[in-house]
C-alpha positions as CSV (number, residue, x, y, z in Angstrom):
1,X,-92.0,133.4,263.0
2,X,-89.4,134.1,261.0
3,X,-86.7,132.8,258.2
4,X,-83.6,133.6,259.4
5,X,-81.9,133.1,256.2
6,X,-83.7,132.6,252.8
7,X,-80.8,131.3,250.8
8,X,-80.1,129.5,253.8
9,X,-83.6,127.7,254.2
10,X,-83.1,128.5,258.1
11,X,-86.8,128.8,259.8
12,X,-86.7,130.1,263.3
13,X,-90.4,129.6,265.4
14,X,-90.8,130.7,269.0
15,X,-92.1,127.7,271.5
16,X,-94.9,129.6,274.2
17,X,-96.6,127.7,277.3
18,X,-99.3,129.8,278.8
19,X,-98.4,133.3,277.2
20,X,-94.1,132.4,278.8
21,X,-91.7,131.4,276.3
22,X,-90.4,128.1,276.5
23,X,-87.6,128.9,274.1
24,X,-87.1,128.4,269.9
25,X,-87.2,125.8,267.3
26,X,-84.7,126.4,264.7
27,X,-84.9,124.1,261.5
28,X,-82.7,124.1,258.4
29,X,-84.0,123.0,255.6
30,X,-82.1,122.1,252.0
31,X,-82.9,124.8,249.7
32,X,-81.0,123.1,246.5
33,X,-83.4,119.9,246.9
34,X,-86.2,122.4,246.4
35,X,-85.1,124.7,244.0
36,X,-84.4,121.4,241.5
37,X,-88.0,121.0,240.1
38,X,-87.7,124.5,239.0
39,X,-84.4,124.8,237.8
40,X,-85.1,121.0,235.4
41,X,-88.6,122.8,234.5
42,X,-86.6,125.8,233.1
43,X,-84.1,124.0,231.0
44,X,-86.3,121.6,230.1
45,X,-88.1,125.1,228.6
46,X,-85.6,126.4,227.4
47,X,-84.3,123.7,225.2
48,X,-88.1,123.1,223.5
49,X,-88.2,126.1,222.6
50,X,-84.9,126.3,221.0
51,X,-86.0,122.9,219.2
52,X,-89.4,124.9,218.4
53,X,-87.4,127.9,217.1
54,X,-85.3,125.7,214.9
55,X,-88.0,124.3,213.1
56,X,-90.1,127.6,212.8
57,X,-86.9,128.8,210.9
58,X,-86.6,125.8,208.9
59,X,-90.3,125.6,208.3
60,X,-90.3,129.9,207.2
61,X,-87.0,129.1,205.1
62,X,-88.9,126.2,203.2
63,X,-92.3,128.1,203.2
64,X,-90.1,131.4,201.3
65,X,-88.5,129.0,198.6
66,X,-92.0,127.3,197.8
67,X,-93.0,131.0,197.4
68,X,-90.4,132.8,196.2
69,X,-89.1,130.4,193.5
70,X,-92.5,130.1,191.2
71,X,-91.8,133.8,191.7
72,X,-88.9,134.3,190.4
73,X,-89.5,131.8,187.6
74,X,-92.4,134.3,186.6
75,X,-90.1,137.0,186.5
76,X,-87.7,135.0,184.5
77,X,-90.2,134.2,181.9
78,X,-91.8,137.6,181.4
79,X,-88.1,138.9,180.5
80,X,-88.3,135.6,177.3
81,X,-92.1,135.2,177.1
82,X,-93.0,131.7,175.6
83,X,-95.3,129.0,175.5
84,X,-94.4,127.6,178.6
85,X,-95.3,130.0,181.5
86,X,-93.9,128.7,185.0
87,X,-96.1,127.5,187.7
88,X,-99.1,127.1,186.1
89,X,-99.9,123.8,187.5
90,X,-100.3,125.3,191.4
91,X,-103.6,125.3,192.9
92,X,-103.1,128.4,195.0
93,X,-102.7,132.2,194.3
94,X,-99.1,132.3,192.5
95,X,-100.6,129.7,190.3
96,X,-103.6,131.7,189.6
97,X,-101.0,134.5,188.8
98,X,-99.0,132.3,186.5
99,X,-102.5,131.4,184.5
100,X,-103.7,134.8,184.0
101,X,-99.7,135.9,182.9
102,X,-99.8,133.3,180.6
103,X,-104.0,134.0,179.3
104,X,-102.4,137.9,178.6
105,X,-98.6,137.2,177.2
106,X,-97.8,133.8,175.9
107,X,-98.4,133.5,172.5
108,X,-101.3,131.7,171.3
109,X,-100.7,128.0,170.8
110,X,-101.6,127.1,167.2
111,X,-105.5,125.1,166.8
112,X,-105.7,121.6,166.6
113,X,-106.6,120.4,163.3
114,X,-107.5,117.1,162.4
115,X,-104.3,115.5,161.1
116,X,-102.9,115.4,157.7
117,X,-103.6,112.8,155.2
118,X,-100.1,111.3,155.5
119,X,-100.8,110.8,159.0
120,X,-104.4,109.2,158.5
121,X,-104.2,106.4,156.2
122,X,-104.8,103.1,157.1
123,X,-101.7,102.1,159.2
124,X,-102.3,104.6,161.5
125,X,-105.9,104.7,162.2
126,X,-105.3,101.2,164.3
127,X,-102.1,103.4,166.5
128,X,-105.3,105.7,167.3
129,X,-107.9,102.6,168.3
130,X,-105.3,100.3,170.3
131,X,-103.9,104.0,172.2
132,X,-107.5,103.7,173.5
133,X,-107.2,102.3,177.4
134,X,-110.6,100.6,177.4
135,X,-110.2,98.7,174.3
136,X,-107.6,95.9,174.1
137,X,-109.1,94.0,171.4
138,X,-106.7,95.6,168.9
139,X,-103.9,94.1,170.1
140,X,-103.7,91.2,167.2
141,X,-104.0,94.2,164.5
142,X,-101.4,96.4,166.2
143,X,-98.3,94.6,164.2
144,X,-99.7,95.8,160.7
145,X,-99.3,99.4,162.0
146,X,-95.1,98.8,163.2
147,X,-94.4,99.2,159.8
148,X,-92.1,102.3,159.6
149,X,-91.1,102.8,156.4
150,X,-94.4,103.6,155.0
151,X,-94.7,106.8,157.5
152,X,-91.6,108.1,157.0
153,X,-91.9,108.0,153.2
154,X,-95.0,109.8,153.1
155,X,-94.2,112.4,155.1
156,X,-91.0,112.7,153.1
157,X,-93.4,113.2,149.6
158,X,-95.9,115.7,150.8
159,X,-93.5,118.5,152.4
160,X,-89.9,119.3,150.3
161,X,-87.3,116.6,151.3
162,X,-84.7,118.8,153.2
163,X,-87.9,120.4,155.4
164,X,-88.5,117.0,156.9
165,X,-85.4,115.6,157.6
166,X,-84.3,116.1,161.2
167,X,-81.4,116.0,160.2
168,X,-80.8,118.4,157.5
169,X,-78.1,120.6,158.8
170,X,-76.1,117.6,160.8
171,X,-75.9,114.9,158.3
172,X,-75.5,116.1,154.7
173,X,-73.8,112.6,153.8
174,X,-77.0,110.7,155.1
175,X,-79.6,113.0,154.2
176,X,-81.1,110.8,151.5
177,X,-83.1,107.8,150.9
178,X,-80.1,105.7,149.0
179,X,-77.9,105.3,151.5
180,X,-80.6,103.3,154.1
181,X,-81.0,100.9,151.6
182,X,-77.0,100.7,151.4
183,X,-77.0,100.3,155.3
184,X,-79.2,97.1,155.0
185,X,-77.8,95.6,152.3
186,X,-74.0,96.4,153.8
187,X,-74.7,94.5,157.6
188,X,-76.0,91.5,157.5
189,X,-73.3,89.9,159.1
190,X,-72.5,92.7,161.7
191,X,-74.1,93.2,164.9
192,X,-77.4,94.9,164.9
193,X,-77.8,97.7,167.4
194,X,-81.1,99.0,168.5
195,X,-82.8,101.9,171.0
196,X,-85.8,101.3,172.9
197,X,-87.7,104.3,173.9
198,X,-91.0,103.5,176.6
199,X,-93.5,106.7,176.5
200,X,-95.8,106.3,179.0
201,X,-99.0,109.1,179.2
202,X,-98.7,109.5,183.4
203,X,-101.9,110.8,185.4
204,X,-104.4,108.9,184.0
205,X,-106.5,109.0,187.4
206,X,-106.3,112.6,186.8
207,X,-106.8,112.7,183.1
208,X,-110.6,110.5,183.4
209,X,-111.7,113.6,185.1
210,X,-111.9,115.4,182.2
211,X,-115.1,115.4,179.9
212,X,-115.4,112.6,177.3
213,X,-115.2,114.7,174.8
214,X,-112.2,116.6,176.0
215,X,-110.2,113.2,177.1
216,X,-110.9,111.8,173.4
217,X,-109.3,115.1,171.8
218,X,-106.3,115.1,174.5
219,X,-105.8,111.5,173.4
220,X,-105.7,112.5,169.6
221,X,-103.4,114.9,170.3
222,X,-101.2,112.6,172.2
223,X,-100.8,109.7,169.2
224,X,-101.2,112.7,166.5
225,X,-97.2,113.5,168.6
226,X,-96.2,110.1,168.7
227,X,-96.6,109.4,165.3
228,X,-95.4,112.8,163.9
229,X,-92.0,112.0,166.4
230,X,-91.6,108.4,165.3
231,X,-91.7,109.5,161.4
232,X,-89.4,112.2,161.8
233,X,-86.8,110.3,163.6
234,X,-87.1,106.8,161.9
235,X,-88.9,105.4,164.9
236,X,-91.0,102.3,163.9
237,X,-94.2,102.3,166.5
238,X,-95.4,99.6,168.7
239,X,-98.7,100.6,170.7
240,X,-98.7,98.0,174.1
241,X,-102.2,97.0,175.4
242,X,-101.9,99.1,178.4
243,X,-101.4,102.1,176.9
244,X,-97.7,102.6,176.5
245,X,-96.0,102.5,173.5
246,X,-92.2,101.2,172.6
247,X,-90.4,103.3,169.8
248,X,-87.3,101.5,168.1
249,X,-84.9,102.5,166.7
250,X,-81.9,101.1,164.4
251,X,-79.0,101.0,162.9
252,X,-80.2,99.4,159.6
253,X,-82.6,102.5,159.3
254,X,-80.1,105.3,160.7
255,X,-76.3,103.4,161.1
256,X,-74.5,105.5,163.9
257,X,-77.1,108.0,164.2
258,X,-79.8,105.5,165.9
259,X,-78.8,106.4,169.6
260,X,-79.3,110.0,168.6
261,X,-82.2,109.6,166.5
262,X,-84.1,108.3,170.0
263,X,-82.6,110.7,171.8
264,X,-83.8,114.1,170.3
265,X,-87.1,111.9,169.8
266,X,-87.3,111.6,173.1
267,X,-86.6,115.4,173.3
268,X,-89.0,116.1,170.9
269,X,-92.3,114.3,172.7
270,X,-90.9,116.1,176.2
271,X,-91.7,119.5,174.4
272,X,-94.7,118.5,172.9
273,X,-95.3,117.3,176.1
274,X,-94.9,120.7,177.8
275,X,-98.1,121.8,174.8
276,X,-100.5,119.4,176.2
277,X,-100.0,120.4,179.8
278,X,-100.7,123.9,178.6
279,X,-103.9,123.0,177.0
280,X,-105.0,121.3,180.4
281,X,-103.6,123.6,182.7
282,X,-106.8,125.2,183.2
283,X,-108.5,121.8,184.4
284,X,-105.3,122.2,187.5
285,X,-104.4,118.6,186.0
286,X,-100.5,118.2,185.9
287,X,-99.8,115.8,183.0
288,X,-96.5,113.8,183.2
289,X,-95.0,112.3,180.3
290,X,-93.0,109.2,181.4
291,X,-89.6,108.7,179.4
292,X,-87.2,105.8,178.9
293,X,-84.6,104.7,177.2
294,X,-82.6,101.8,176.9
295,X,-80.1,100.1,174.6
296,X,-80.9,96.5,172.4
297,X,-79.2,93.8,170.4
298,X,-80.9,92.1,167.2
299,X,-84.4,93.4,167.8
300,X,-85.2,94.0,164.0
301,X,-88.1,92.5,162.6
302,X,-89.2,90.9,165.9
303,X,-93.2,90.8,167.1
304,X,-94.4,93.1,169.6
305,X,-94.9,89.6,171.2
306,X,-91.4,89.1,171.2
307,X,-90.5,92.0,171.8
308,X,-92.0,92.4,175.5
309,X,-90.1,89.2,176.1
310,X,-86.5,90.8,175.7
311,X,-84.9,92.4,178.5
312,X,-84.6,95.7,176.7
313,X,-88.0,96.6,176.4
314,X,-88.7,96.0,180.1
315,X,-86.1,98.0,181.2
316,X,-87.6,100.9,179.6
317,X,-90.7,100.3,180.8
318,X,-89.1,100.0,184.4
319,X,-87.3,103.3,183.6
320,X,-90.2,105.3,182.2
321,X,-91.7,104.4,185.5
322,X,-89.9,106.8,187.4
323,X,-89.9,109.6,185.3
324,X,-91.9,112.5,185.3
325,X,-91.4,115.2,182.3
326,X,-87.7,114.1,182.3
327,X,-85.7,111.6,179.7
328,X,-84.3,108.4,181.6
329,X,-81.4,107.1,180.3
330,X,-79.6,103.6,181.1
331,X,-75.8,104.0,182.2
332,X,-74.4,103.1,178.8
333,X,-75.9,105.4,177.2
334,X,-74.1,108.2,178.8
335,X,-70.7,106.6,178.3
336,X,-71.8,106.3,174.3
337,X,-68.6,108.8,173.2
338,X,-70.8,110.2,170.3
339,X,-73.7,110.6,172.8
340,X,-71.2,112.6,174.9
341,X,-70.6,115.0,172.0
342,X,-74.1,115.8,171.6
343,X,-76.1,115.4,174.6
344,X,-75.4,116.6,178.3
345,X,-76.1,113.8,180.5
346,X,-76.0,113.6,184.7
347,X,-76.5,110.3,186.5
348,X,-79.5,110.3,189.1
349,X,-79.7,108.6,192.2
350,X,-82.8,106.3,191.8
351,X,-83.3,104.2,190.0
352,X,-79.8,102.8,190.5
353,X,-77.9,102.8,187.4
354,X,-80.0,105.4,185.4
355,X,-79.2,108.8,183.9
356,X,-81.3,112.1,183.4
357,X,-80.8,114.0,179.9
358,X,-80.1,117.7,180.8
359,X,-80.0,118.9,178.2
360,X,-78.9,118.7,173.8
361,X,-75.8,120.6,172.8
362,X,-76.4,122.9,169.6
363,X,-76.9,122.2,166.8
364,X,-79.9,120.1,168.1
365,X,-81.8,122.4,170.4
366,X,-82.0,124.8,167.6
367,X,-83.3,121.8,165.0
368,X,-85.6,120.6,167.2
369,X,-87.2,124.4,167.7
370,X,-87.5,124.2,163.7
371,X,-89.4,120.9,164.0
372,X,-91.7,122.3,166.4
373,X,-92.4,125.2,164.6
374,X,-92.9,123.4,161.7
375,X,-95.4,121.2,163.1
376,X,-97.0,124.4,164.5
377,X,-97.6,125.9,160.8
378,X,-98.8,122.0,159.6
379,X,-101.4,122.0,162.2
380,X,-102.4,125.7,161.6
């Protein structure tokens, strides 16, 4: 027996008959047809693994940014140690890391008081009741408390006049109280422009976690902000039955500056924002406070009823739907020329037609530090 070529395939067999050779069989066989299987098995290996390689790399590469960024955000932050320590909302080791940096280094954020006088008379006890999601029987009472001029003007009496206004370094012309009575006198036959700002409290699944007690003060907090924003910026208040509430502004109470005032309002409640996710970080809860903002016609003096019925307040309901810690603005917003001077603006690509506030150019970021610090030493 014998091959008498491998590569070949040529098998050579001697035939016998009774111990005499009859002669040979020779047979050639196709060695190609055989060696096929093997040769499709191995680049059938060969290309899986390259497909397995591919996404090992791609997998590693996303695995090191998910690590290294929070990382890097950490070192960031203990080179300008504030409030807001990165990362403290992750339920693994980093985020561990980014709670115990922040327990030994960021400063200590200021008690929680009960509120003021100015901010617990009558009008506003009913923002505090209605904000309450398992009672919507305040609904019918929730009018009386819109009224906006009443906040505004006691804030204005207790602490010195150029303290409280948000405006003090940007509008010396329209600092005081005469001229919004000018405004409404002057424009009763011009068009009425208005801003409608939807704040939604996001994670409530999450937030019914928390202990009663705990949950109540979060909540207290939460309107204490609201109504601290909306006096500061000329906001007048309407608390929906849901939970969400609908800040207007306009230009009878601010003229030109009503698209701005809702703006750094809006600015405002995403920092104080930032301070109630700090005080439940350690509960690994990630609160989202849901921003939008949209532009109105003749929406003065309507109902909350009313209101809800107008195209303008559902679209910033829609919008604050899909934000998360961010400001939403509609499209016209950003091509507002005065908005353009004062606020740095990017479109986003859903929802379709919105924009994403990046960020407020100076003087504002600078007042709006003030404000919080101010509230800061009001509270303390």
């Amino acid at each position: 027996h014998g091959l008498l070529g491998e590569a070949e395939g040529m098998y050579q067999s001697k035939i016998t008959f009774q111990d005499v050779t009859a002669g040979q069989l020779r047979i050639s066989l196709d060695m190609d047809q055989f060696q096929q299987p093997m040769t499709i098995s191995l680049q059938s290996m060969g290309i899986l693994s390259a497909i397995l390689l591919a996404l090992s790399l791609a997998l590693s590469l996303r695995m090191g940014r998910y690590l290294s960024t929070p990382l890097l955000q950490l070192r960031v932050w203990l080179r300008n140690i504030d409030e807001y320590t990165p990362a403290t909302d992750r339920q693994d080791e980093i985020g561990d890391l980014a709670r115990q940096l922040h327990a030994n280094f960021a400063p200590e954020p200021a008690p929680v008081p009960e509120p003021e006088p100015e901010l617990d008379d009558v009008e506003d006890e009913p923002e505090f009741e209605v904000r309450n999601l398992r009672d919507p029987s305040f609904d019918e009472s929730r009018p009386v408390a819109a009224l906006k001029p009443a906040p505004r003007q006691i804030v204005s009496t207790v602490e010195d006049d150029d303290d409280e206004d948000p405006f003090a370094d940007l509008r010396d012309e329209s600092l005081d109280s005469p001229p919004q009575p000018v405004v409404r006198k002057a424009t009763p036959s011009v068009p009425q422009h208005s801003a409608v700002l939807a704040v939604q409290l996001g994670s409530q699944e999450q937030l019914r976690r928390l202990p009663r007690a705990r949950l109540e003060e979060l909540l207290e907090r939460y309107r204490d902000c609201l109504g601290q924003a909306a006096s500061l910026y000329q906001g007048e208040v309407e608390t929906l039955n849901d939970g969400s509430t609908l800040m207007l502004f306009h230009t009878e109470d601010s003229g030109d500056d009503y698209l701005t005032n809702a703006i750094c309002c809006g600015e405002l409640l995403r920092a104080l924002g930032h301070q109630l996710q700090i005080e439940v970080a350690d509960s690994g809860i990630t609160l989202q406070l849901q921003l939008g903002l949209t532009l109105g016609d003749e929406l003065f003096g309507l109902s909350q009823i009313d209101l809800l019925l107008t195209d303008s307040a559902q679209d910033a309901l829609a919008l604050s739907q899909h934000s998360r810690n961010l400001l939403l603005v509609e499209r016209k917003i950003s091509d507002d020329a005065l908005i353009r001077q004062r606020a740095r603006i990017r479109p986003i690509a859903s929802p379709e037609g919105a924009c994403c506030v990046e960020r407020l150019m100076e003087p504002y970021p600078s007042m709006l530090e003030r404000q919080l610090a101010r509230m800061h030493e009001r509270r303390a």
